[in-house]
SERO-4910 file (N, C-alpha, C, O; in steps of 0.05 Angstrom, whole numbers):
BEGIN
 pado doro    nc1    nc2    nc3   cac1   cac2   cac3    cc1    cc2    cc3    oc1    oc2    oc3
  Unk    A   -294   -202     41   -302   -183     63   -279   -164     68   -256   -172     71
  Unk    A   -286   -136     69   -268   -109     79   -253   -125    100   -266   -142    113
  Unk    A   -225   -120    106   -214   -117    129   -207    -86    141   -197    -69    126
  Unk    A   -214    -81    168   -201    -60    184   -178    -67    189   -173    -75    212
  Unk    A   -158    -66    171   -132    -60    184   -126    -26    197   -132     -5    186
  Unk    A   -107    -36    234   -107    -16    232   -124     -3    257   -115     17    269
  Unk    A   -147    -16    263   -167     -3    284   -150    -24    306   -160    -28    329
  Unk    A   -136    -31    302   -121    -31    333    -99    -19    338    -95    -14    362
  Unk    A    -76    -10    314    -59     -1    312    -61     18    288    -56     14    265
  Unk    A    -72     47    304    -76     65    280    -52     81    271    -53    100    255
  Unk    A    -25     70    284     -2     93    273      9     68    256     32     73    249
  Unk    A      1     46    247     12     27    225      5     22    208      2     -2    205
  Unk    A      1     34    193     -3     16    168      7      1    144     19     16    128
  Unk    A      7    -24    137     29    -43    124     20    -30     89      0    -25     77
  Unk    A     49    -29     85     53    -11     57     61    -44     37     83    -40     26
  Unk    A     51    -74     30     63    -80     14     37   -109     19     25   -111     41
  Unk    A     33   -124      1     23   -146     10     31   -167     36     17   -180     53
  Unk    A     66   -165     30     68   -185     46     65   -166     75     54   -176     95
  Unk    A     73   -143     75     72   -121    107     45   -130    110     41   -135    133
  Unk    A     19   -135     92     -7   -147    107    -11   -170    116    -31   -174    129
  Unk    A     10   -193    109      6   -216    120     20   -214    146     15   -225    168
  Unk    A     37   -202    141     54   -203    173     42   -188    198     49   -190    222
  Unk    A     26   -174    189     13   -155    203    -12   -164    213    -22   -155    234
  Unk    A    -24   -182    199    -44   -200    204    -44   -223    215    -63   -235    224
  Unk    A    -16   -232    214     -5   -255    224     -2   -242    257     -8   -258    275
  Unk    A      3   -223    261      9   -215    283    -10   -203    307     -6   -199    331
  Unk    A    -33   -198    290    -49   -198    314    -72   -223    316    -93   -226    330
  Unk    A    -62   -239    298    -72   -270    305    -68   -274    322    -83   -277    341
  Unk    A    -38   -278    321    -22   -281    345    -32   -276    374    -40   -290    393
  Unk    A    -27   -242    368    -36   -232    398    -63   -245    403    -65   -261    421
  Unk    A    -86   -236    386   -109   -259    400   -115   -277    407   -134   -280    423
  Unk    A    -99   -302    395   -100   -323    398    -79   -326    429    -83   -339    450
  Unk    A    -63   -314    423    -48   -314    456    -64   -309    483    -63   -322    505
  Unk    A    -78   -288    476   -100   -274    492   -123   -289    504   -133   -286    527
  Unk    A   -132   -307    485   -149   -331    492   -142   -356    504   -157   -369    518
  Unk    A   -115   -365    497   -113   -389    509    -95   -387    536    -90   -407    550
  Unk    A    -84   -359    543    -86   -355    562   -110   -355    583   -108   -366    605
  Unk    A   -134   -341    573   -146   -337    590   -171   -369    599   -190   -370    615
  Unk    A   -159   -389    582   -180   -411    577   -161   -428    590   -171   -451    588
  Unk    A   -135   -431    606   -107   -450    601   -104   -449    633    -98   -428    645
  Unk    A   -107   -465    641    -95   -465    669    -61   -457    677    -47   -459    657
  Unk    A    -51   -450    696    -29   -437    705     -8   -472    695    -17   -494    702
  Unk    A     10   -471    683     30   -486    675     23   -501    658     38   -521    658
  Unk    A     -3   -502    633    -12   -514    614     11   -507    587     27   -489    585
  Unk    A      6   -526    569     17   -516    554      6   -495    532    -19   -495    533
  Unk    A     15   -476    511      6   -455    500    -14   -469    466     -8   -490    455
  Unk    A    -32   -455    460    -45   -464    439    -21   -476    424      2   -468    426
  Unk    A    -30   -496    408    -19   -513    392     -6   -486    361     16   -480    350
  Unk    A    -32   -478    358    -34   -459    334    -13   -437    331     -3   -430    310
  Unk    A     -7   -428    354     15   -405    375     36   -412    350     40   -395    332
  Unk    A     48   -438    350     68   -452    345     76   -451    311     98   -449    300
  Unk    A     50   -454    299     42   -444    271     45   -417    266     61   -412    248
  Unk    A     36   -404    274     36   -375    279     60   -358    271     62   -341    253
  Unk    A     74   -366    288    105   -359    297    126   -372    271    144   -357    264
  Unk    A    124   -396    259    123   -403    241    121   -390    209    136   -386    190
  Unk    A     92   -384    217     88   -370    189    104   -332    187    116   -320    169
  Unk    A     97   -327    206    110   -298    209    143   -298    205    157   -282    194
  Unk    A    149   -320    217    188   -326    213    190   -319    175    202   -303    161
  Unk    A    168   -341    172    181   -334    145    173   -314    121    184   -314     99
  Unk    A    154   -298    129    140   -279    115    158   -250    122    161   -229    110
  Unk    A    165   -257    143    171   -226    154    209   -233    150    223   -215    159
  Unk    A    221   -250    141    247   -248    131    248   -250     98    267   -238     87
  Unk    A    234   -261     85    232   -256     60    241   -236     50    263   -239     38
  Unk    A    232   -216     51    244   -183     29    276   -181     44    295   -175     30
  Unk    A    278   -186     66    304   -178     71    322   -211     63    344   -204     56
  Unk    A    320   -234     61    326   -243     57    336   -230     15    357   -225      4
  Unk    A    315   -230      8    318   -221    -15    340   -196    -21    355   -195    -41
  Unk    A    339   -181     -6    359   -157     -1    380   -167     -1    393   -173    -22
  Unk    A    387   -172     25    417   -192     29    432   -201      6    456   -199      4
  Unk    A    411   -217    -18    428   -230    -34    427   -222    -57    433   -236    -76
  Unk    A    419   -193    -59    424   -177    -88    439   -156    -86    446   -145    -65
  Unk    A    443   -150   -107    473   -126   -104    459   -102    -90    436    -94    -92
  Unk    A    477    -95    -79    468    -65    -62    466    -46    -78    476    -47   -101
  Unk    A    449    -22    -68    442     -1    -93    456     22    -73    457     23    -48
  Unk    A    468     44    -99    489     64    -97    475     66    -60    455     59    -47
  Unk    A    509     84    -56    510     94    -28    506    115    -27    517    123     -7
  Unk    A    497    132    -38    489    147    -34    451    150    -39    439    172    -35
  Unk    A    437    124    -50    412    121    -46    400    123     -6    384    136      7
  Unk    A    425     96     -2    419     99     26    415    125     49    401    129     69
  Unk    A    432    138     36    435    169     57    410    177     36    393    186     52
  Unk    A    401    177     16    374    196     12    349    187     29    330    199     39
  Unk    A    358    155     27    327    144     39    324    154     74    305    164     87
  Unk    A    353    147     82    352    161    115    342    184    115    329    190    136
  Unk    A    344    206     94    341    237     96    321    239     93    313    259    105
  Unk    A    295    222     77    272    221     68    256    211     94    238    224    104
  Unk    A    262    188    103    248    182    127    254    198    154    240    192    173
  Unk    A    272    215    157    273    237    175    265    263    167    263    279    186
  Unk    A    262    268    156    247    293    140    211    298    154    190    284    155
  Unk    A    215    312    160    184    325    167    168    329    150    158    352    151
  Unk    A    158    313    132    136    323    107    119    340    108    115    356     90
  Unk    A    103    340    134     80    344    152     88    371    147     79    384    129
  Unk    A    108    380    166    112    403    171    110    421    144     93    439    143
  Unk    A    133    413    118    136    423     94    109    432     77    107    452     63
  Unk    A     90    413     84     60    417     74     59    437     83     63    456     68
  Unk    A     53    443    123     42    461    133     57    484    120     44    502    109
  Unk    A     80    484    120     93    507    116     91    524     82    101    545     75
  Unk    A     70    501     63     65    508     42     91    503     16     95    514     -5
  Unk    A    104    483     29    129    482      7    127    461    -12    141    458    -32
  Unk    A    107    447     -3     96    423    -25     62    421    -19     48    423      1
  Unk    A     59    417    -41     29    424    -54     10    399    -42    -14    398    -43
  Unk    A     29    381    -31     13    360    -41     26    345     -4     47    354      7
  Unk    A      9    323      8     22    310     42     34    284     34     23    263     26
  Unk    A     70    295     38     74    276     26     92    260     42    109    271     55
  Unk    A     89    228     43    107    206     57    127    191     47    131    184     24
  Unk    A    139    187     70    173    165     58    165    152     43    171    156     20
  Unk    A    142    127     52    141    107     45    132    107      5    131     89    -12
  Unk    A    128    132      5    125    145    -26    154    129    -47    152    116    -67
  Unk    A    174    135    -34    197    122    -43    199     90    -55    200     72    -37
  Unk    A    199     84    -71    204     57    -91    221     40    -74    219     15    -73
  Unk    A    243     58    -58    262     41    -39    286     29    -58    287     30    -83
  Unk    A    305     18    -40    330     16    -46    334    -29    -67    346    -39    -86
  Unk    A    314    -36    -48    312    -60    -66    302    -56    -93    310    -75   -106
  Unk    A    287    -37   -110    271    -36   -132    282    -19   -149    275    -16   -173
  Unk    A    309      2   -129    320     13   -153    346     -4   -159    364      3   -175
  Unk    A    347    -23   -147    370    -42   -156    347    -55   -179    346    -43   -201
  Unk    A    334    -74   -174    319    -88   -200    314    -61   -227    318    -66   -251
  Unk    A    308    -41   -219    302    -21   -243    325    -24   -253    326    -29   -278
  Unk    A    358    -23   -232    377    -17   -251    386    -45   -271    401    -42   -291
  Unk    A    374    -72   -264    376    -90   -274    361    -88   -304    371    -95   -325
  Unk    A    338    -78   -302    322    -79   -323    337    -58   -346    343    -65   -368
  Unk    A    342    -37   -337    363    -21   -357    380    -33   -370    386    -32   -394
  Unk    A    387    -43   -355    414    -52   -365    407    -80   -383    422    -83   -402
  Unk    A    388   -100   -381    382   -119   -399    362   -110   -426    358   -122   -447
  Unk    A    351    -86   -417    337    -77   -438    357    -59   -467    356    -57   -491
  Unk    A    374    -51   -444    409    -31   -470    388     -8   -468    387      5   -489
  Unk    A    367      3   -441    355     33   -444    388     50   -436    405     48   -418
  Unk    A    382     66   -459    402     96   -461    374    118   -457    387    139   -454
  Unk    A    355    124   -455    337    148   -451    322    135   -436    315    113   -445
  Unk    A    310    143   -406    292    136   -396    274    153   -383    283    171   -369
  Unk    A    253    148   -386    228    167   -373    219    160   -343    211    137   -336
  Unk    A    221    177   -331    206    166   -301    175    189   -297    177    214   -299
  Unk    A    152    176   -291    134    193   -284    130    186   -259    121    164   -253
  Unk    A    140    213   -236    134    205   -210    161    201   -200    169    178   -193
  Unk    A    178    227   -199    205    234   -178    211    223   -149    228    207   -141
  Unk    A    188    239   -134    200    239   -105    224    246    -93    230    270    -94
  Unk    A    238    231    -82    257    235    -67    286    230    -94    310    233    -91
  Unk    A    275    223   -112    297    214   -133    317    190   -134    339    188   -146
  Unk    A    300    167   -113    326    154   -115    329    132   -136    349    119   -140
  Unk    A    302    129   -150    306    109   -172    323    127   -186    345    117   -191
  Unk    A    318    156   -195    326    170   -210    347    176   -217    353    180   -240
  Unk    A    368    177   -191    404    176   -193    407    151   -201    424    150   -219
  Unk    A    394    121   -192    402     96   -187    416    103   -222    439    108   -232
  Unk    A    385    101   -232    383    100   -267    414    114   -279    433    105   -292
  Unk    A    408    142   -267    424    161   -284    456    146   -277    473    146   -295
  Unk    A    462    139   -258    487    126   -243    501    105   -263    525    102   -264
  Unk    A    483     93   -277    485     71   -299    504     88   -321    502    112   -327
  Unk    A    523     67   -329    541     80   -355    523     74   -384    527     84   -406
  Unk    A    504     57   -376    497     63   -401    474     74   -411    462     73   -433
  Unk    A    468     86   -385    441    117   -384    456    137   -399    480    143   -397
  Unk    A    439    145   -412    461    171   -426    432    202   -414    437    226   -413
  Unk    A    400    185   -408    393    220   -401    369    200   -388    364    179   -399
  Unk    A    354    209   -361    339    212   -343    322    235   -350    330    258   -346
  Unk    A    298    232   -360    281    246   -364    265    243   -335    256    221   -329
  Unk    A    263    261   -320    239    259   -298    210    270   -287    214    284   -267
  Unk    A    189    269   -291    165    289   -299    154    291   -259    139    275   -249
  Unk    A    163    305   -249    145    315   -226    124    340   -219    125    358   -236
  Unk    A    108    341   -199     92    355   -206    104    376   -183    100    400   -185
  Unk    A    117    366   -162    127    382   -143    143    407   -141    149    406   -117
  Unk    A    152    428   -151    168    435   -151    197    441   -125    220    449   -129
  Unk    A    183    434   -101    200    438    -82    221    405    -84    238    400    -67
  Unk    A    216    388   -104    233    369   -104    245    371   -119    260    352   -123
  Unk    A    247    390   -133    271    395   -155    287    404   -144    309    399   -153
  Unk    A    288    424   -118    300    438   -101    312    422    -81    332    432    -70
  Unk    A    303    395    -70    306    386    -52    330    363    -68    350    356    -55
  Unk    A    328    356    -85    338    334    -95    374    341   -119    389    323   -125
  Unk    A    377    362   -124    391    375   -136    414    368   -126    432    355   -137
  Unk    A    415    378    -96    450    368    -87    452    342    -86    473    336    -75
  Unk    A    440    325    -92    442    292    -79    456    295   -121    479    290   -127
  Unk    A    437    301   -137    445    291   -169    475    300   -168    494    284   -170
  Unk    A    479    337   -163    504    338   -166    536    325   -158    557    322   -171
  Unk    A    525    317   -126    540    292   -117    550    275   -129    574    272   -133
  Unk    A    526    258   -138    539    244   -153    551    237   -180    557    216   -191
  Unk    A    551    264   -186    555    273   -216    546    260   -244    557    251   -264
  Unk    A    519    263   -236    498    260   -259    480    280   -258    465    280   -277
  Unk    A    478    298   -243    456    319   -256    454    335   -279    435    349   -285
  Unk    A    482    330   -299    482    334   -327    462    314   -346    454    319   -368
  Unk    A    458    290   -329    442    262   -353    419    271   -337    436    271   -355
  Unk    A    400    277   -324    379    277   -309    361    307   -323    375    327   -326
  Unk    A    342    310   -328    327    327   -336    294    334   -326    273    326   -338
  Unk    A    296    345   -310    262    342   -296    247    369   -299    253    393   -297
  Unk    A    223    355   -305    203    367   -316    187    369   -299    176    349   -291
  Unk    A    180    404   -285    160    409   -266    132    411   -280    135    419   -303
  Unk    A    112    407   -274     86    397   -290     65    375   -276     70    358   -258
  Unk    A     35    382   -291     21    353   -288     27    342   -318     27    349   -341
  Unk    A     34    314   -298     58    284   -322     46    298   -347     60    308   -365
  Unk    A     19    298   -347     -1    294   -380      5    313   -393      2    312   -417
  Unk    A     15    333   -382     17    359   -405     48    359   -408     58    369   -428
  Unk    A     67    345   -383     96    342   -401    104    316   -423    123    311   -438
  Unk    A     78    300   -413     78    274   -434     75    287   -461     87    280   -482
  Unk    A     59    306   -458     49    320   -483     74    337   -502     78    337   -526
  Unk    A     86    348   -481    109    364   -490    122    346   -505    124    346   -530
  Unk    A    133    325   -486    151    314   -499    150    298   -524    169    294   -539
  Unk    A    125    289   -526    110    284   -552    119    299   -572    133    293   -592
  Unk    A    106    327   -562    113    347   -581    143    350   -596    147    354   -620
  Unk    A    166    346   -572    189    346   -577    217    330   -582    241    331   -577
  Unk    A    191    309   -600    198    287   -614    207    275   -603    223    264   -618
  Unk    A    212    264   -573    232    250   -555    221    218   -559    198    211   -565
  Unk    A    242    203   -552    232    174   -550    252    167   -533    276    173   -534
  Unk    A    232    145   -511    242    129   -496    248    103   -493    230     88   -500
  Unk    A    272     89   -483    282     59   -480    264     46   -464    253     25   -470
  Unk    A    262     61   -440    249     45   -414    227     77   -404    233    100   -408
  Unk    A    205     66   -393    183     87   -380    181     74   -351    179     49   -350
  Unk    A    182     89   -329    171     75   -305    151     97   -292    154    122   -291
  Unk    A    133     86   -285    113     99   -277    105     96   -249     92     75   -245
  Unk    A    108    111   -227     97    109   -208     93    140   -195    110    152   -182
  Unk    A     75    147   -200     57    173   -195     38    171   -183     32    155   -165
  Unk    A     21    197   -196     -8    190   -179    -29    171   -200    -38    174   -223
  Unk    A    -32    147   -176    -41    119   -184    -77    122   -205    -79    110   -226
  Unk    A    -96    138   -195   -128    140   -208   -116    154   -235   -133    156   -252
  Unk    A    -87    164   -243    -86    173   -273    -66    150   -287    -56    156   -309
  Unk    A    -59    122   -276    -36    103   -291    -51    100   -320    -37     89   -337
  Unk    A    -75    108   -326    -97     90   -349    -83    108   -360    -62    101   -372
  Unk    A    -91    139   -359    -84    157   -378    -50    165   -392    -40    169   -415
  Unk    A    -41    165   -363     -4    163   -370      1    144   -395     10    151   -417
  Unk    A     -9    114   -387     -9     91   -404    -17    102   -441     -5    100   -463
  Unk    A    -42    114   -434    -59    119   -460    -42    141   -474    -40    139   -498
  Unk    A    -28    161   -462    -14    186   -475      7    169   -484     10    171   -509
  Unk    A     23    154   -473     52    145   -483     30    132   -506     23    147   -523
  Unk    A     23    112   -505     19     82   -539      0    103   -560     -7     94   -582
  Unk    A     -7    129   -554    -24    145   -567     -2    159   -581     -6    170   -603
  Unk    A     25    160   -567     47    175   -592     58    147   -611     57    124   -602
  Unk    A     65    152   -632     82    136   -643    112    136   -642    127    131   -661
  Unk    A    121    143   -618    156    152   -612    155    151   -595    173    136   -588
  Unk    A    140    162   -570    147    159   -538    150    137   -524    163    136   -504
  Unk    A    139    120   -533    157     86   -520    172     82   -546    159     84   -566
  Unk    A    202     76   -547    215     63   -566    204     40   -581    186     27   -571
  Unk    A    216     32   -607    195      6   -611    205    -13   -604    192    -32   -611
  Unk    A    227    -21   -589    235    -39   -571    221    -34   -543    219    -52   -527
  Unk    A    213    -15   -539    216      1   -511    199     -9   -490    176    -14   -498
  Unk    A    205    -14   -457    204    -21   -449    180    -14   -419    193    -12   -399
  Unk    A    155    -12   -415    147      4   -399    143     -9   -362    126    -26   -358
  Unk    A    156      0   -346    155    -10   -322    135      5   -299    141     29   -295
  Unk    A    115     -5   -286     92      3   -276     88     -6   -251     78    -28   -247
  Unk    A    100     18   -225    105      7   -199     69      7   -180     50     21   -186
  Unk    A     71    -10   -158     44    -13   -137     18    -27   -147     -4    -28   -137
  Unk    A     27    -37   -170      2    -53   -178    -13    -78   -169    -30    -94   -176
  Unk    A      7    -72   -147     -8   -101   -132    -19    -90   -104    -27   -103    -85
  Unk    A    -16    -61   -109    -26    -41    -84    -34    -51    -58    -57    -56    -53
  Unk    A    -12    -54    -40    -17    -73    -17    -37    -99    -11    -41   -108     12
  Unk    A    -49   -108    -37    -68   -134    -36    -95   -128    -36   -114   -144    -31
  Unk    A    -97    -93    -42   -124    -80    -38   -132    -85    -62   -157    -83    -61
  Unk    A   -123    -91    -87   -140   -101   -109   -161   -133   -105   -181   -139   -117
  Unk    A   -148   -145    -86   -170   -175    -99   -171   -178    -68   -184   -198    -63
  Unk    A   -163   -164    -40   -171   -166    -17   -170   -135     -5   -152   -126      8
  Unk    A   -195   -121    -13   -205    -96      0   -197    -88     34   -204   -102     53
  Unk    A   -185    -68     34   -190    -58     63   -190    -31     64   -187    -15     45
  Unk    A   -195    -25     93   -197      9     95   -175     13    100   -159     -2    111
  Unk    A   -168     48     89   -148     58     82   -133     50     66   -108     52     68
  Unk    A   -146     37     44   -126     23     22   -145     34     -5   -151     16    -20
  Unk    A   -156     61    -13   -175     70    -26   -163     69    -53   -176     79    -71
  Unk    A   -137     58    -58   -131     60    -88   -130     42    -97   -122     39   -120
  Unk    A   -143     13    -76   -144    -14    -92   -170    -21   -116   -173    -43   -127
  Unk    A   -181     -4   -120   -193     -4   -141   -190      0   -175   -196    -10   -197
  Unk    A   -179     19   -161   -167     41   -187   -145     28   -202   -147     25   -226
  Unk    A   -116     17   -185   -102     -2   -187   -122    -30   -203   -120    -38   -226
  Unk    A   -134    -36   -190   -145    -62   -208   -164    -61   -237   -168    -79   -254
  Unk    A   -175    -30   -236   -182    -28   -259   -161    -22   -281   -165    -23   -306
  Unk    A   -140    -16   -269   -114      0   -292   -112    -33   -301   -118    -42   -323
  Unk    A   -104    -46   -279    -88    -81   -285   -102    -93   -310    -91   -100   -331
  Unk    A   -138    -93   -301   -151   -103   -326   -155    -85   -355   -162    -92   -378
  Unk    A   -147    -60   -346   -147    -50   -366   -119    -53   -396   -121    -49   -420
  Unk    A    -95    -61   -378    -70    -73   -398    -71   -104   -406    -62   -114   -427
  Unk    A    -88   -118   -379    -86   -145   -389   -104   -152   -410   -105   -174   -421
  Unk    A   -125   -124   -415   -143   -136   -442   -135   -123   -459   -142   -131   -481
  Unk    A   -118   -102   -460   -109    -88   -483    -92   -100   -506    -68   -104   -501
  Unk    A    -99   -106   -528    -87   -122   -556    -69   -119   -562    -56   -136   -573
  Unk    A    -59    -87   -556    -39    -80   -568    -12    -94   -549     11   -100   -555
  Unk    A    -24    -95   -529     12   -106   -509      8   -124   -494    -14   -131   -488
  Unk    A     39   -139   -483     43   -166   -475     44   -153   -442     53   -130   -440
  Unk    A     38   -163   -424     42   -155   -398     47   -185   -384     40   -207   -391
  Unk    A     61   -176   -362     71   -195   -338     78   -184   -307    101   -177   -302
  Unk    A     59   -185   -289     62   -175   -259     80   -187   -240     67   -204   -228
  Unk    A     99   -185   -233    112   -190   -210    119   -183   -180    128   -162   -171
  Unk    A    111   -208   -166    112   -196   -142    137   -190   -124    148   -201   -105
  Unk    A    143   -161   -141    168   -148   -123    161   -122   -106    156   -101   -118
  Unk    A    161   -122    -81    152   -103    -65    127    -94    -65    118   -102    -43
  Unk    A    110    -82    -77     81    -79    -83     67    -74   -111     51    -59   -123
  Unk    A     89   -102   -112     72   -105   -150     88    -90   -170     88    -66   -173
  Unk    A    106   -111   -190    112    -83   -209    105   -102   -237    104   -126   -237
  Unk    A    100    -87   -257     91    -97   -286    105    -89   -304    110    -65   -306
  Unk    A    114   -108   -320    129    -99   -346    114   -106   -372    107   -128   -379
  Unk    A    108    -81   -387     86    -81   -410    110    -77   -434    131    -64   -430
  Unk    A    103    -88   -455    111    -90   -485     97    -87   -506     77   -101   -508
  Unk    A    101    -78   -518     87    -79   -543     69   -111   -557     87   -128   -557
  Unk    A     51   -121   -564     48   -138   -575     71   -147   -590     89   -132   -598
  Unk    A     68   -174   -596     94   -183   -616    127   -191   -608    145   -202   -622
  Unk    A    128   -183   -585    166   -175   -576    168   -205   -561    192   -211   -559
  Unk    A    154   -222   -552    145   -242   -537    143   -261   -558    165   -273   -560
  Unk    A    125   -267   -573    120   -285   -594    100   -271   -623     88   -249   -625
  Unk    A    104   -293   -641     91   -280   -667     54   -279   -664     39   -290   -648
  Unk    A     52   -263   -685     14   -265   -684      0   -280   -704    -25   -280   -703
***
């Protein structure tokens, strides 16, 4: 059954599976408080369940930061992008016509996932990496920040983020390894096709109703995923809107058809993990075990 998340608290909405349990946990809460107040005589004690409750939220709602805490911190200068990103007026930038498209912080991959991306680089030995789906850039420095990134390919469709993101690369003096490509992804996938490039690592987090096709253009070249190469595929666990529907969660479909669409595909090995809202690492058939 649909859940309305949300019709009680319409300026919230939880961006991650676990932000839906906690969020759900929480107006349990409140209701269940609500009731056994009003059923409980003056100095009774509080529902039993209260107790559970409080319980389960302790530990759902410290989890990711627990997780934070005990992994290496990602560059400092991610942090000052993410502050600049969540103070930033998007709203306004739309109105004002400077981006094409209404766009939110929470768009950002965040500072825990560009630490794991930079893990994956680095166990994979990616020297060329493709990102479809810029933003604010902060996976994108994380990557390029790496000594053993030698070029950051980045395909956005925005152009006012190429503008916006420039002094943060030069900062940190990688906007020589970083290369972004203004475009829709499909026609710079195409280019780059064209321009014989090949990639170590691909991460993909764009716009989600085209992941099938992104997917289909890269394994349709014979060079754009390396043949080691590695493809990483962020929100696929799209706040829990794939296998538990709710409103305002309209991309949990699309998300679950992409999912079944790699886990039947022959050609590659896939494995989903639940880091922040789902990320997947796809391979080529074969790199896993023999056939």
């Amino acid at each position: 059954m649909s859940q309305d998340l949300g019709a009680n608290r319409l300026d919230y909405i939880p961006h991650t599976p676990h932000d839906r349990i906690s969020y759900l946990l929480s107006e349990l809460s409140n209701e269940l408080s609500t009731v056994s107040q009003a059923a409980t005589s003056p100095g009774s004690h509080p529902h039993p369940a209260l107790k559970y409750l409080d319980d389960a939220r302790t530990l759902i709602d410290g989890y990711d930061n627990y997780l934070v805490e005990h992994s290496s911190p990602h560059p400092a200068i991610v942090e000052r992008m993410l502050k600049d990103g969540n103070a930033r007026d998007w709203e306004a930038l739309h109105r004002e016509g400077k981006t094409q498209f209404k766009l939110i912080p929470e768009m950002s991959a965040g500072g825990y996932e560009a630490v794991f991306l930079q893990q994956l680089a680095c166990a994979s030995k990616a020297k060329a990496i493709l990102e479809i789906g810029m933003f604010t850039g902060t996976t994108t420095i994380s990557l390029a920040m790496l000594p053993t990134v030698e070029k950051v390919t980045a395909l956005e469709i925005e152009p006012f983020l190429k503008e916006l993101n420039q002094p943060y690369f030069e900062e940190a003096g990688v906007v020589h390894k970083i290369d972004i490509r203004i475009d829709d992804a499909l026609k710079s996938l195409q280019k780059l096709h064209e321009e014989n490039l090949s990639f170590d690592m691909i991460y993909i987090d764009a716009y989600k109703p085209a992941y099938g096709q992104y997917f289909d253009a890269i394994m349709a070249s014979p060079h754009l995923l390396a043949k080691d190469g590695l493809i990483v595929v962020d929100n696929v666990a799209f706040k829990g809107a794939p296998w538990a529907p709710a409103s305002g969660y309209d991309m949990g479909q699309v998300i679950d058809e992409f999912n079944k669409k790699i886990r039947s595909d022959p050609s590659v090995d896939v494995v989903m993990l639940p880091i922040e809202d789902g990320v997947s690492l796809i391979r080529r058939k074969g790199k896993l075990h023999s056939q």
